[in-house]
C-alpha positions as CSV (number, residue, x, y, z in Angstrom):
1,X,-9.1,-18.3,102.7
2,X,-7.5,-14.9,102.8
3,X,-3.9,-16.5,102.4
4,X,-5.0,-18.3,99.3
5,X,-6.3,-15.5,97.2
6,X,-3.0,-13.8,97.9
7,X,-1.4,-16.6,97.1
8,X,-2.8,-17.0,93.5
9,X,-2.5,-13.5,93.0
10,X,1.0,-13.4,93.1
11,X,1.8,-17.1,91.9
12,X,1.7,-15.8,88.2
13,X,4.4,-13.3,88.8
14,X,6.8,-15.5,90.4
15,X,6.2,-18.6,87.5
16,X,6.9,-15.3,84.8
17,X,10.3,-14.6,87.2
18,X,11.5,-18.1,86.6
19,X,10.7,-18.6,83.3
20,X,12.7,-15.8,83.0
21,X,15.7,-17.3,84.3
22,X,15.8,-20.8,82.9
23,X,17.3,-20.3,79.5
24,X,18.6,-23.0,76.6
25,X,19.6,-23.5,73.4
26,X,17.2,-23.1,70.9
27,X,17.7,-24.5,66.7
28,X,15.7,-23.9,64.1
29,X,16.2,-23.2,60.5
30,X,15.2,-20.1,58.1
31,X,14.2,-20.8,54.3
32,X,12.4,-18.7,51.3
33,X,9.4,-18.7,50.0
34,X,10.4,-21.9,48.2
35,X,11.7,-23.6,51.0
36,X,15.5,-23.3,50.1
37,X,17.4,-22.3,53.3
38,X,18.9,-19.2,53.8
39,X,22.6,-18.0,54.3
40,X,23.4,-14.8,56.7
41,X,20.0,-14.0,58.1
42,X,20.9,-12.2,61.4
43,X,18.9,-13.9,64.5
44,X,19.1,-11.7,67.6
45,X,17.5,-12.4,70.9
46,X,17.0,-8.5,72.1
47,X,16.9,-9.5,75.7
48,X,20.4,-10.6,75.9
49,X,21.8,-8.7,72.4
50,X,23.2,-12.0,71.8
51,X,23.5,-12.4,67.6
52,X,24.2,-15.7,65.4
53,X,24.1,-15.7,61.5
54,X,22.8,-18.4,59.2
55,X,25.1,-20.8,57.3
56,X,24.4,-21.5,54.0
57,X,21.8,-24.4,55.1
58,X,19.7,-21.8,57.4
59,X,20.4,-23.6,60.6
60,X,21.0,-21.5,63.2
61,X,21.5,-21.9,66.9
62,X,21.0,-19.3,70.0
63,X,20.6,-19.2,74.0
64,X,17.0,-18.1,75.0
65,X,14.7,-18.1,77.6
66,X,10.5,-19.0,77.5
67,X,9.3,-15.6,77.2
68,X,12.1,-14.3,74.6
69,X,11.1,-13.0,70.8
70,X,13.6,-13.4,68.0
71,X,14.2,-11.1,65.5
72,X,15.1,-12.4,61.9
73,X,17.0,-10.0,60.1
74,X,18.9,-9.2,56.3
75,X,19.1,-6.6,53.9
76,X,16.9,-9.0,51.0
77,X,14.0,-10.3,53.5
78,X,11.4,-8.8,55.3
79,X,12.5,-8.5,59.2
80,X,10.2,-10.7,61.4
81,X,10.0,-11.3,64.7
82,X,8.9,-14.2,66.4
83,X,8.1,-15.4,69.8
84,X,10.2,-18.5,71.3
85,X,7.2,-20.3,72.3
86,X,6.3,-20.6,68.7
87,X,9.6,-21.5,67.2
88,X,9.5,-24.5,69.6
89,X,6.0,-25.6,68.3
90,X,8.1,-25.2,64.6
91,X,11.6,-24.3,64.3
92,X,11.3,-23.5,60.5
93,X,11.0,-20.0,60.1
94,X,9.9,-18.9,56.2
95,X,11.5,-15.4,55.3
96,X,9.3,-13.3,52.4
97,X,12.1,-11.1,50.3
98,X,11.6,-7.3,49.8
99,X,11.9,-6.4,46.3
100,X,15.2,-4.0,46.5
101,X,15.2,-1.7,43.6
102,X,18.5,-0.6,43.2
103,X,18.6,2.7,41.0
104,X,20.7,2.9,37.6
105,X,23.7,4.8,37.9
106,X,24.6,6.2,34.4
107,X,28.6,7.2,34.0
């Protein structure tokens, strides 16, 4: 009984150690508040560094693994980061814009 209780203690671990490994090509696509995609939104999977940028129909395209988080990222949007495991329950990822106020320069 002794060996099982060790067992399941460490089963967790090893499942998180090859989840870590198995990686694979994850899609999804970013839009407004409106639902019109969105061109040049940085996605970056911190883990691995690895970057891709939006077209101008918001599909984009990146290696992952199960337990990564994606950062959405551009100058106009609010930066958001979201978890793998949800983008595979839905790839659409809705971006809310900051409101940039850009000063008046008076020559």
């Amino acid at each position: 009984m002794k060996h099982e209780n060790l067992y399941l203690a460490v089963n967790p671990f090893l499942l998180q150690a090859y989840a870590q490994d198995t990686t694979f090509t994850i899609e999804g696509k970013t839009v407004n508040n409106e639902g019109l995609p969105i061109a040049d939104i940085y996605v970056i999977n911190p883990r691995t560094l690895e970057k891709y940028v939006t077209c101008e129909d918001g599909i984009f395209s990146i290696e992952v693994s199960p337990t990564d988080e994606l950062v959405f990222s551009h100058i106009s949007y609010l930066r958001v980061s979201i978890p793998v495991y949800n983008l595979l329950l839905n790839p659409l990822v809705s971006l809310k814009s900051k409101n940039v106020e850009i000063p008046e320069i008076v020559v």
